[in-house]
RODO-2510 file (C-alpha; in nm, 4 decimals, decimal comma):
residues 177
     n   res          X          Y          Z
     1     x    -3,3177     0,5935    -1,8943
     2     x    -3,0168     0,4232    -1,7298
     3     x    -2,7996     0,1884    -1,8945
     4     x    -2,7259    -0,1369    -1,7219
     5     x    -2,3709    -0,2569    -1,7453
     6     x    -2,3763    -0,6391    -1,8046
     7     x    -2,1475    -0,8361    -1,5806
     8     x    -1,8294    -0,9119    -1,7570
     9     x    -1,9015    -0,5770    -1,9229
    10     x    -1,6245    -0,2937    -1,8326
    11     x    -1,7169     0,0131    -1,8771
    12     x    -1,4762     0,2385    -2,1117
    13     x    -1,3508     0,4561    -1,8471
    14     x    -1,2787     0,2012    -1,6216
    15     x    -1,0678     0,0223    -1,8634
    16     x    -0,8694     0,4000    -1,8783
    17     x    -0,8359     0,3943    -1,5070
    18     x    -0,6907     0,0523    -1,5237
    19     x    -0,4400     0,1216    -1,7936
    20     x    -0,3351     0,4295    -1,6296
    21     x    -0,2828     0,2797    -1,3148
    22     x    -0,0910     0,0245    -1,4402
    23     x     0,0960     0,2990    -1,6340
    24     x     0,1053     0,4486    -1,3071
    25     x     0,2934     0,1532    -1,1208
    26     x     0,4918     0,0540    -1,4184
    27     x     0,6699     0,3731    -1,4013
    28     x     0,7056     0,3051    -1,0136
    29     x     0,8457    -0,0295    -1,0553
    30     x     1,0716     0,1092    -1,3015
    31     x     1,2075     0,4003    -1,0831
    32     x     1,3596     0,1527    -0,8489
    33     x     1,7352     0,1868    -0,7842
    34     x     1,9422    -0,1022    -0,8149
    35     x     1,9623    -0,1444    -0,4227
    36     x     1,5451    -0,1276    -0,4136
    37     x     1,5678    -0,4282    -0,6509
    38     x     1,7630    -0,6352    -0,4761
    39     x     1,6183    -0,5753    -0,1684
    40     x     1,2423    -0,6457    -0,3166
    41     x     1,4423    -0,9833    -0,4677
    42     x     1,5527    -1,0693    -0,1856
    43     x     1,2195    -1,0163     0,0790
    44     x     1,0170    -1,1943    -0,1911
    45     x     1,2586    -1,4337    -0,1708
    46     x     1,3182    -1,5007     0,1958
    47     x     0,9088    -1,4382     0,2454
    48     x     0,8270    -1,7853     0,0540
    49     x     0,7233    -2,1218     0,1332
    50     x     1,0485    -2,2679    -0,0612
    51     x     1,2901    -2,0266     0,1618
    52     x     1,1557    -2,1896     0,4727
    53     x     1,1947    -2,5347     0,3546
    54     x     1,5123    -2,4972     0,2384
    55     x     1,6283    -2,2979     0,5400
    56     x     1,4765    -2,5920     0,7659
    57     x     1,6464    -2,8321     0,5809
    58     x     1,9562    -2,7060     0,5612
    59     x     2,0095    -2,6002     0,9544
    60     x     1,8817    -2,9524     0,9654
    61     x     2,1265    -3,1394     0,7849
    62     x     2,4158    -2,8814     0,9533
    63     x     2,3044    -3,0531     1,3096
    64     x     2,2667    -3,3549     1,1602
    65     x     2,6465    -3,2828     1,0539
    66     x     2,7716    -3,2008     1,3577
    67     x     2,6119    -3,4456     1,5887
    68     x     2,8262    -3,7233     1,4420
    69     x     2,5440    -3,9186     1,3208
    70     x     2,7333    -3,9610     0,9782
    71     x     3,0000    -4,1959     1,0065
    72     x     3,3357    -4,0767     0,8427
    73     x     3,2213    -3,7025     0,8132
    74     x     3,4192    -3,4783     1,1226
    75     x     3,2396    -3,2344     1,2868
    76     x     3,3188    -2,8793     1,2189
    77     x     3,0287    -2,7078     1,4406
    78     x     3,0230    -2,9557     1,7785
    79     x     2,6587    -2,9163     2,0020
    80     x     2,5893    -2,6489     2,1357
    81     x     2,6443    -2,5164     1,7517
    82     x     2,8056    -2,1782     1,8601
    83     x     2,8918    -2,1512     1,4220
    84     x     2,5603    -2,1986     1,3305
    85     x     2,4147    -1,9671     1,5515
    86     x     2,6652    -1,7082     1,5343
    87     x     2,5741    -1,7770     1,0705
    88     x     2,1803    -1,7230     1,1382
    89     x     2,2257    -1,4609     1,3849
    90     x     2,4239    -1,2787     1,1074
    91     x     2,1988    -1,3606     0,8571
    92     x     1,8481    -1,2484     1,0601
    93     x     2,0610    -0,9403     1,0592
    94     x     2,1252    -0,9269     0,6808
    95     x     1,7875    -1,0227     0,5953
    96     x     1,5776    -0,7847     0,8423
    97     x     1,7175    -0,5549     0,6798
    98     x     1,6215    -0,5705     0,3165
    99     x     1,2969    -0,6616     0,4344
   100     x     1,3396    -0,3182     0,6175
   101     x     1,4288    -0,1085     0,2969
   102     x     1,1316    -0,3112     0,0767
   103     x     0,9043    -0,1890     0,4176
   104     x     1,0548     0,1448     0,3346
   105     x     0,9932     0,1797    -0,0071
   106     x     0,6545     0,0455     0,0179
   107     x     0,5664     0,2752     0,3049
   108     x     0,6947     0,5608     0,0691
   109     x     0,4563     0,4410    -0,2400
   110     x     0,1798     0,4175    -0,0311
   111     x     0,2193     0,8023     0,0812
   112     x     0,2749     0,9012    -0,2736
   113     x    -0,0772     0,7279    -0,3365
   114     x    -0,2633     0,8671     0,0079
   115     x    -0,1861     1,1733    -0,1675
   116     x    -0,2577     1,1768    -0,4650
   117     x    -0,6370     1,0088    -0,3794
   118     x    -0,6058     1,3493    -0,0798
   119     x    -0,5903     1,5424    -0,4269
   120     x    -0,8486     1,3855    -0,6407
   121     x    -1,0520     1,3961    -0,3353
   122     x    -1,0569     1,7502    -0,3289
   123     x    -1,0564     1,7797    -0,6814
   124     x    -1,3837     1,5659    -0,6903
   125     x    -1,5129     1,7891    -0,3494
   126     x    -1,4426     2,1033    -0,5443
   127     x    -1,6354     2,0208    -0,8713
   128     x    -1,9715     1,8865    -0,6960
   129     x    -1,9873     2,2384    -0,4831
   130     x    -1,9530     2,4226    -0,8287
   131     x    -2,2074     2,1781    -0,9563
   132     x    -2,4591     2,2241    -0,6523
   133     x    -2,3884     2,6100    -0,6836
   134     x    -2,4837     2,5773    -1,0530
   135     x    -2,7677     2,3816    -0,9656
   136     x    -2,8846     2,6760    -0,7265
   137     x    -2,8382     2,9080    -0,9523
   138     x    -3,0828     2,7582    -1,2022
   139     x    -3,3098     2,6805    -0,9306
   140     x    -3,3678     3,0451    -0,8756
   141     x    -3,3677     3,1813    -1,2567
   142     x    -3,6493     2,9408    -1,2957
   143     x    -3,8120     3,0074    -0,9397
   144     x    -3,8226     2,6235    -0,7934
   145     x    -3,5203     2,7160    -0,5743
   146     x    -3,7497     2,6689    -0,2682
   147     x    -3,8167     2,2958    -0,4364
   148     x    -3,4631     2,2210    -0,5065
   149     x    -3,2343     2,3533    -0,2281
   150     x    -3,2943     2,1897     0,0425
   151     x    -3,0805     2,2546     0,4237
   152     x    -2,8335     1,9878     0,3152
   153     x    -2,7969     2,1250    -0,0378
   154     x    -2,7122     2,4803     0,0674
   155     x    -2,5068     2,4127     0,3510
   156     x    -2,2696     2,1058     0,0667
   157     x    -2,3017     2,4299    -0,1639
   158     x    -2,0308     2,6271     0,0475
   159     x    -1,6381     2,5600     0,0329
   160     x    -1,5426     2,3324     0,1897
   161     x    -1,2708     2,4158     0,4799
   162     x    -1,0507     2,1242     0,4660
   163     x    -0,8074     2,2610     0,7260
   164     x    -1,0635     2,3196     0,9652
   165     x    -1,2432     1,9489     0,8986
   166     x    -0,8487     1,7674     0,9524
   167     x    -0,7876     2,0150     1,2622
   168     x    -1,1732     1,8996     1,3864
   169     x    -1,0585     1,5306     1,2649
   170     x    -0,7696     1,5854     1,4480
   171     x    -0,8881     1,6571     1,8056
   172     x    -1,1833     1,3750     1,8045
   173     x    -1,0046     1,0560     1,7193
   174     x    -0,7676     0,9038     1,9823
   175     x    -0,4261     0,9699     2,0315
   176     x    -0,1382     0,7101     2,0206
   177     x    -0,1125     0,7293     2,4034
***
């Protein structure tokens, strides 16, 4: 008889998995040098709502600086604003690149995790073949191998050859161009 998980109900192992994972990216997020940090600071910072606004704003209230619309104020920056552009020319500069390094490091962490679900894969691959060749095994001590082991289950019962599946894999999808 199977059990039926109630919803809102999470299973024991799950939980696990969740708490390791977070263990998992905890230890990540704790790894980070000082120059990750402020990088990540500073994309999450430049990549909000608030950012824009006060970006718009304030290259907004520059021009409205420098057009002499403000009576007693001298303009520092006349039209066509060479200042200003020269400041957020400088500053697309700056801030490309942090976003760049948080790209980085996030392109990095997502290897490290392509690989380690490569190696649970064939972790997981490599325990159900010793299960199906158990299960063929004690097909034939009690003679109902014919009943059990069907095409499918012999052939999954074999190793098998990763490097030959990626090469395969390899040669059938598209290239880049």
């Amino acid at each position: 008889m199977v059990d039926i998980v109630e919803e809102g109900d999470t299973p024991e192992a799950a939980v696990r998995n969740i708490e390791q994972i977070l263990r998992l990216e905890q230890e990540a997020a704790d790894e980070r040098s000082l120059t990750d940090r402020l990088a990540d600071l500073v994309a999450g910072t430049v990549g909000s709502l608030g950012f824009v606004i006060a970006h718009c704003a304030l290259t907004a209230g520059w021009v409205v600086l420098n057009t002499a619309l403000v009576p007693g104020v001298p303009t520092f920056d006349p039209y066509p604003f060479g200042l200003l552009g020269s400041v957020l020319s400088l500053e697309g500069v700056i801030l490309g690149a942090f976003v760049l390094m948080k790209q980085n490091r996030m392109s990095h962490r997502a290897d490290e995790r392509s690989h380690l679900d490569l190696q649970i894969s064939l972790l997981a691959e490599q325990e159900i073949t010793k299960m199906i060749q158990m299960l063929e095994r004690m097909s034939r001590s009690q003679g109902i191998a014919d009943q059990v082991m069907d095409k499918d289950a012999k052939e999954m019962a074999s190793m098998t050859a990763v490097g030959a599946i990626a090469h395969h894999l390899h040669d059938k999808l598209p290239g880049d161009g």
